[in-house]
N, C-alpha and C positions, 0 to 999 in steps of 0.2 A: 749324411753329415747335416745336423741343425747348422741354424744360423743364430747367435747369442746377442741379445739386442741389447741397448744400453738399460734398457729398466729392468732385463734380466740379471744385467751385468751388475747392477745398483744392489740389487737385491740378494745375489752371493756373497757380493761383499761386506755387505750389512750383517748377514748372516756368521759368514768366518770370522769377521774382527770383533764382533757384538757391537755394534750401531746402529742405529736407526738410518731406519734408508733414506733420512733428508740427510743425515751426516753423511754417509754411505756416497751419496749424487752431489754434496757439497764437496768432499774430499778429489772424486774422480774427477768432477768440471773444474777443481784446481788445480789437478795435475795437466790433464789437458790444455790450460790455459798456458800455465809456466813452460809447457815443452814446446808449445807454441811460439809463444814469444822468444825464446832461448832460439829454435833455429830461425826465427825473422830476422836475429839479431846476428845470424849465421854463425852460432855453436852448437856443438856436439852434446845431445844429453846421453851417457853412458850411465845404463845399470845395471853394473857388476852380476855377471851369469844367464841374467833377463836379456838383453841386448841392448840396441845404443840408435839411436834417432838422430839423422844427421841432413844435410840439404847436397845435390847434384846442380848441378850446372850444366845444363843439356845446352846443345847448341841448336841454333836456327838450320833448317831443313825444309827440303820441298814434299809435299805430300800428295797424297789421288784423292779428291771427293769422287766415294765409291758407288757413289750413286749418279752423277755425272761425269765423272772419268779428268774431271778438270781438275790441272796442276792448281796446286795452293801452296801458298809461304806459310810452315809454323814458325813463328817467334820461336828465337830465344826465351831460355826460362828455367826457373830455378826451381827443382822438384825437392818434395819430403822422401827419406830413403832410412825404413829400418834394417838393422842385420841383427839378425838373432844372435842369442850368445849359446856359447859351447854347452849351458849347464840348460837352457829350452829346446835346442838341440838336441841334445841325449835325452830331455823326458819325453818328447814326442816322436822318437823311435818307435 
């Protein structure tokens, strides 16, 4: 399994849509941004078959530092949570 890095990621996409790869890295770091601030502002970005980007709401819990065995408080805090859709689902069968 490779690992697909964002200049890799720039660069397919340049390729597929016909862009140059500054449009390419302008267009992704704007999506990036908007789904950003969309769940800061704690909404749901849903795209239809691709999946849906959403925030959790984990609760405060006691933990082990496993390196010295001592009990620690994690905070409360509110995690990024995607779920794929049925139609990336079925291609990656």
């Amino acid at each position: 399994m490779e690992n697909v890095t964002k200049a890799q990621l720039v660069a397919m996409i340049a390729q597929s849509a016909d862009l140059s790869k500054k449009d390419a890295e302008a267009a992704m770091d704007a999506f990036v941004d908007v789904v950003t601030t969309q769940l800061q502002k704690g909404n749901k970005v849903t795209l239809t078959g691709f999946g849906a980007f959403k925030t959790s709401a984990r609760a405060a819990r006691q933990g082990v530092n496993p390196k010295t065995g001592e009990k620690i408080q994690i905070p409360a805090m509110t995690v990024p949570k995607f779920t794929a859709g049925k139609a990336l689902k079925d291609a990656v069968k």
